[in-house]
N, CA, C and O atoms as a DFTB+ gen file, in Angstrom:
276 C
 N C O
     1  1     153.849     -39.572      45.257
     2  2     153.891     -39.450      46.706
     3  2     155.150     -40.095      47.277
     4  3     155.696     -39.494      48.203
     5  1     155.718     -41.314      46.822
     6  2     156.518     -41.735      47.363
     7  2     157.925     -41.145      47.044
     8  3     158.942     -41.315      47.716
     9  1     157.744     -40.097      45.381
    10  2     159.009     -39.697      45.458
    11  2     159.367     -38.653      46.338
    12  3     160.563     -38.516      46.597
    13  1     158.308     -37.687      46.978
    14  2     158.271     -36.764      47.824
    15  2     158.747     -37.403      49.351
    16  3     159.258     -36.734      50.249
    17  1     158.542     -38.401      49.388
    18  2     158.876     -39.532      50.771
    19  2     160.368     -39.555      50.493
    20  3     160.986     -39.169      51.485
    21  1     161.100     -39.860      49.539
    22  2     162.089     -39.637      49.510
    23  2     163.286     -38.127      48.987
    24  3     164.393     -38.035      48.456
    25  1     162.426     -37.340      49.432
    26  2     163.383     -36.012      48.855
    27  2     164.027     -35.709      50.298
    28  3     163.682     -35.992      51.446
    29  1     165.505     -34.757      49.539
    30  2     166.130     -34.330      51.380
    31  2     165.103     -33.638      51.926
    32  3     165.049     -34.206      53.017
    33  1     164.539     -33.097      51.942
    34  2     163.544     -31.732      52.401
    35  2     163.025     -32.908      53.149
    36  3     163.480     -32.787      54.287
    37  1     162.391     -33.849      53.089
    38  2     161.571     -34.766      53.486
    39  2     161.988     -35.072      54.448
    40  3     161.504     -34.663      55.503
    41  1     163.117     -35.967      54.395
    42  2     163.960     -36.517      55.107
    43  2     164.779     -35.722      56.316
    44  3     165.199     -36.405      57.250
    45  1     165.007     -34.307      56.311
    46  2     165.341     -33.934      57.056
    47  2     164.050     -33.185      58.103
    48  3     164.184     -33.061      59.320
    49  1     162.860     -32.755      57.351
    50  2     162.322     -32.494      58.215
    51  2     161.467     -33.705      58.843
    52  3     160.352     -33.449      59.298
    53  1     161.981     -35.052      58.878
    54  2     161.525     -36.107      59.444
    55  2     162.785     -36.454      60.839
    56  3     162.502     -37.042      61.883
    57  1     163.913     -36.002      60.537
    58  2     164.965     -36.137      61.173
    59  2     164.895     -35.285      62.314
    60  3     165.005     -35.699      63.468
    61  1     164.643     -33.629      61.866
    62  2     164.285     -32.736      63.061
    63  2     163.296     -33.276      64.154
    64  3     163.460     -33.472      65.358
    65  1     162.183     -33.454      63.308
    66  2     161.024     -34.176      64.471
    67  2     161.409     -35.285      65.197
    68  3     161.037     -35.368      66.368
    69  1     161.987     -36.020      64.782
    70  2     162.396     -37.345      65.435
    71  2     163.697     -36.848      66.597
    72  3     163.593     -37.548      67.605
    73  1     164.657     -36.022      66.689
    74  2     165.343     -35.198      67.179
    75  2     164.389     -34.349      67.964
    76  3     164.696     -34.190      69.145
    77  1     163.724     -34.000      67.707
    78  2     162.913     -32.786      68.894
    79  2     161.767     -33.441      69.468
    80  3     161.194     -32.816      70.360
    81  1     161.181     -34.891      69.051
    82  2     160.046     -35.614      69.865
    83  2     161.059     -36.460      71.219
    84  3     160.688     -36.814      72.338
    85  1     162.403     -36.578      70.571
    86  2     163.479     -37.917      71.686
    87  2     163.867     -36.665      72.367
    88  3     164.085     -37.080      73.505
    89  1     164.168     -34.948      72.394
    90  2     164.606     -34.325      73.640
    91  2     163.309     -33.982      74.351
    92  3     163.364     -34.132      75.571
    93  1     162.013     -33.503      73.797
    94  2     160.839     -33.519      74.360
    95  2     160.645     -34.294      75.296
    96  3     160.731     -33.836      76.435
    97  1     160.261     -35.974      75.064
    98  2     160.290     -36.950      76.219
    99  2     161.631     -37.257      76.658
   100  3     161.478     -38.468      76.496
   101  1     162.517     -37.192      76.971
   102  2     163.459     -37.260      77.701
   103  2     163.049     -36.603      78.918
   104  3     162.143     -35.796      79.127
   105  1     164.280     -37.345      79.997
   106  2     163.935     -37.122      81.322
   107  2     164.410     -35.832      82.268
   108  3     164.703     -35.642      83.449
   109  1     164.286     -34.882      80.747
   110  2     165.074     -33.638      81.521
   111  2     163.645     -32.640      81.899
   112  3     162.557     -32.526      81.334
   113  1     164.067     -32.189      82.774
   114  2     163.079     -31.579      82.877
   115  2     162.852     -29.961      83.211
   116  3     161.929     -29.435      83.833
   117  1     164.200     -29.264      82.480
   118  2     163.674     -28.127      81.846
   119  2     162.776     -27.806      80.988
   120  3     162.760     -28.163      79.810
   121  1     161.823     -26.972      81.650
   122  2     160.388     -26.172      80.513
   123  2     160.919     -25.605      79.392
   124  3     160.287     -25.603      78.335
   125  1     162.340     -24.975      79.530
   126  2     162.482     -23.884      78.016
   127  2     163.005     -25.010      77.509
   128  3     162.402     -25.213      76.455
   129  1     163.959     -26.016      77.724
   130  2     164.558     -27.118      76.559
   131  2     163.411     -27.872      75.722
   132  3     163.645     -28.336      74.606
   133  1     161.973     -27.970      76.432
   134  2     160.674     -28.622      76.146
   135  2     159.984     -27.857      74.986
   136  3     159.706     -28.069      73.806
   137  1     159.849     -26.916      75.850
   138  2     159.284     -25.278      74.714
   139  2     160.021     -25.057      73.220
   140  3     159.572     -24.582      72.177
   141  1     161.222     -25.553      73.527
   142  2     161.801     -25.066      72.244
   143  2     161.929     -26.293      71.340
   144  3     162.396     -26.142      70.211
   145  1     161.555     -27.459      71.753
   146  2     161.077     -28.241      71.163
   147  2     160.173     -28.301      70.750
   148  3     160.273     -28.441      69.531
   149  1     158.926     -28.267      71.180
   150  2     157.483     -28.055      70.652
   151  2     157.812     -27.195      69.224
   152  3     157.469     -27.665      68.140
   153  1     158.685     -25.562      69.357
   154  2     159.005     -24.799      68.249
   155  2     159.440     -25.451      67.581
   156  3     158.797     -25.600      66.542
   157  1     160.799     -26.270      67.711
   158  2     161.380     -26.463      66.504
   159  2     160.385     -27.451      65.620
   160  3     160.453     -27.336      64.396
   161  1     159.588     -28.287      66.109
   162  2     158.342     -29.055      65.544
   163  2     157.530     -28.129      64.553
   164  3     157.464     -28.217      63.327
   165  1     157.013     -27.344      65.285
   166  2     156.106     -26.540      64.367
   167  2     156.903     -25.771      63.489
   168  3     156.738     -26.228      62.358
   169  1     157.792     -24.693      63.474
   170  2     158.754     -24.429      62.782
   171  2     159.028     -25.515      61.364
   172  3     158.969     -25.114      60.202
   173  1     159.182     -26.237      61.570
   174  2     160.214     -27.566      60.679
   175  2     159.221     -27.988      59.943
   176  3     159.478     -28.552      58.879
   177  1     157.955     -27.811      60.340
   178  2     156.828     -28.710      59.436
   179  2     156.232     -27.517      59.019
   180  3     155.486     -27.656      58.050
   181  1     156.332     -26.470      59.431
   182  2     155.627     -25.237      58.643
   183  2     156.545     -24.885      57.641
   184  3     155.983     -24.329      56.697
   185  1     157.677     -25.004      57.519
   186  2     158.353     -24.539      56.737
   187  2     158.726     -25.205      55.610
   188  3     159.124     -24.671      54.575
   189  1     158.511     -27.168      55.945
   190  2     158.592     -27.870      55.112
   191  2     156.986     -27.813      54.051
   192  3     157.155     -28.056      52.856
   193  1     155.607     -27.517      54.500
   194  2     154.741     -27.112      53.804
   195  2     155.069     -26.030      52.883
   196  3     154.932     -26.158      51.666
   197  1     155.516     -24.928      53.460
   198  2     155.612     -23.612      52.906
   199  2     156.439     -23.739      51.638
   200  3     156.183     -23.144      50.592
   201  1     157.684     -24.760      51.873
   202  2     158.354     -24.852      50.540
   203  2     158.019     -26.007      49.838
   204  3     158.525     -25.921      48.719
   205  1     157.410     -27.037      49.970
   206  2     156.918     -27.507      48.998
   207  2     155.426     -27.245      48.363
   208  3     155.058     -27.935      47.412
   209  1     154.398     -26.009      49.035
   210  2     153.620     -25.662      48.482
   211  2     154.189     -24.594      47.248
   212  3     153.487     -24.389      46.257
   213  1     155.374     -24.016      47.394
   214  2     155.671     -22.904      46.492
   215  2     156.386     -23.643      45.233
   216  3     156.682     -23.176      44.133
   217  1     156.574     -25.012      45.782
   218  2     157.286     -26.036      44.213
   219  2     156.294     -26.226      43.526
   220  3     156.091     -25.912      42.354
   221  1     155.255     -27.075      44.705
   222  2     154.046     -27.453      43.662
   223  2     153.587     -26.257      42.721
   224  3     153.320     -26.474      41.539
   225  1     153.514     -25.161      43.203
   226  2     152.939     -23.564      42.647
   227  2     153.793     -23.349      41.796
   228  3     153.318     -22.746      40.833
   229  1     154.584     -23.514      41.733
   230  2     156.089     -23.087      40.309
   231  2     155.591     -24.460      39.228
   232  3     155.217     -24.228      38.079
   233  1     155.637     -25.502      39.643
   234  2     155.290     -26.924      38.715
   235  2     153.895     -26.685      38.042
   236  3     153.664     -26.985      36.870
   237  1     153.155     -26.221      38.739
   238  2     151.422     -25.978      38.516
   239  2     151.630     -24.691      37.154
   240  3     151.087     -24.653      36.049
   241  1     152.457     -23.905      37.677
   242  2     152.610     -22.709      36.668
   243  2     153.040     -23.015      35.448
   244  3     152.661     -22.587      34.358
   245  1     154.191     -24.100      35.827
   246  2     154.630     -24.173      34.565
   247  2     154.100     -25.518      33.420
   248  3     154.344     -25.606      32.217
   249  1     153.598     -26.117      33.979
   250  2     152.733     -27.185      33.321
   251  2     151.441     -26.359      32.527
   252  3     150.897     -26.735      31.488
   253  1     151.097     -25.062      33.365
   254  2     150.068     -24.115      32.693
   255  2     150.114     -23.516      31.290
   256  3     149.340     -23.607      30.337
   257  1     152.005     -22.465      31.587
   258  2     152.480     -21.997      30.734
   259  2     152.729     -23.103      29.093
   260  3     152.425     -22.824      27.933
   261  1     153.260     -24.123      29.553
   262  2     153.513     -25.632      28.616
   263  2     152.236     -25.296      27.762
   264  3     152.270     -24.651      26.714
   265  1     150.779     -25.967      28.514
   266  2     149.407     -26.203      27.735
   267  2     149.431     -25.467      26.954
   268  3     149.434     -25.878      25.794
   269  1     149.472     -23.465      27.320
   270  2     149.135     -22.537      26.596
   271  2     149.909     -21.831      25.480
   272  3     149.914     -20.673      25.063
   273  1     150.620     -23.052      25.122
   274  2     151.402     -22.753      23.768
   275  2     151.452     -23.424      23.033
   276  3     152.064     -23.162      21.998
Protein backbone atom coordinates (compact mmCIF):
# COMPACT_ATOMS: atom_id res chain seq x y z
CA UNK A 1 0.00 0.00 0.00
CA UNK A 2 2.51 2.37 0.77
CA UNK A 3 4.40 1.66 -2.38
CA UNK A 4 1.27 2.64 -4.37
CA UNK A 5 1.31 5.97 -1.99
CA UNK A 6 4.32 6.61 -3.57
CA UNK A 7 3.96 5.99 -7.41
CA UNK A 8 3.75 9.17 -9.99
CA UNK A 9 0.21 8.14 -10.90
CA UNK A 10 -0.42 8.64 -7.21
CA UNK A 11 1.16 11.59 -6.71
CA UNK A 12 -0.10 13.39 -9.45
CA UNK A 13 -3.51 12.49 -9.14
CA UNK A 14 -3.13 13.85 -5.50
CA UNK A 15 -1.64 17.07 -6.99
CA UNK A 16 -4.68 17.59 -9.46
CA UNK A 17 -7.11 17.36 -6.50
CA UNK A 18 -5.25 19.53 -4.32
CA UNK A 19 -5.10 22.06 -7.47
CA UNK A 20 -8.83 21.73 -8.24
CA UNK A 21 -10.12 21.63 -4.30
CA UNK A 22 -7.67 25.40 -3.80
CA UNK A 23 -9.56 26.87 -7.30
CA UNK A 24 -12.97 25.35 -6.11
CA UNK A 25 -12.84 27.31 -2.70
CA UNK A 26 -11.29 30.25 -3.84
CA UNK A 27 -13.00 33.47 -3.87
CA UNK A 28 -13.87 33.51 -7.44
CA UNK A 29 -16.95 33.18 -8.14
CA UNK A 30 -17.51 31.93 -11.52
CA UNK A 31 -19.97 28.72 -11.75
CA UNK A 32 -18.15 27.26 -14.97
CA UNK A 33 -14.43 27.79 -13.29
CA UNK A 34 -16.27 25.74 -10.14
CA UNK A 35 -17.96 23.15 -12.49
CA UNK A 36 -14.92 22.35 -14.12
CA UNK A 37 -13.41 21.73 -11.10
CA UNK A 38 -15.75 19.41 -9.56
CA UNK A 39 -14.82 17.53 -13.34
CA UNK A 40 -11.44 17.65 -13.20
CA UNK A 41 -11.89 15.82 -9.55
CA UNK A 42 -13.94 13.16 -10.76
CA UNK A 43 -12.15 12.78 -14.02
CA UNK A 44 -8.56 12.44 -12.18
CA UNK A 45 -9.75 9.89 -9.65
CA UNK A 46 -11.72 7.89 -12.16
CA UNK A 47 -9.06 7.58 -14.26
CA UNK A 48 -6.51 7.04 -11.62
CA UNK A 49 -8.84 3.80 -10.52
CA UNK A 50 -9.30 2.79 -14.07
CA UNK A 51 -5.51 2.50 -14.53
CA UNK A 52 -4.49 1.02 -11.66
CA UNK A 53 -7.35 -1.50 -11.70
CA UNK A 54 -6.05 -2.65 -15.27
CA UNK A 55 -2.26 -3.07 -13.53
CA UNK A 56 -3.60 -4.91 -10.78
CA UNK A 57 -5.57 -7.13 -13.71
CA UNK A 58 -2.28 -7.54 -15.86
CA UNK A 59 -0.24 -8.49 -12.27
CA UNK A 60 -3.28 -10.85 -11.23
CA UNK A 61 -2.89 -12.44 -14.82
CA UNK A 62 0.34 -12.84 -14.71
CA UNK A 63 1.04 -14.24 -11.28
CA UNK A 64 -1.87 -16.77 -12.71
CA UNK A 65 -0.04 -17.58 -15.89
CA UNK A 66 3.48 -18.06 -13.42
CA UNK A 67 1.33 -20.80 -11.00
CA UNK A 68 0.12 -22.64 -14.16
CA UNK A 69 3.37 -23.77 -15.32
Amino acid sequence: MIEKMKSRKFLITLLTNIIAIATLFSNNNNEIIKLIALSVIAVANIAYEFVEGMIDAKEIEVKKNIDEK
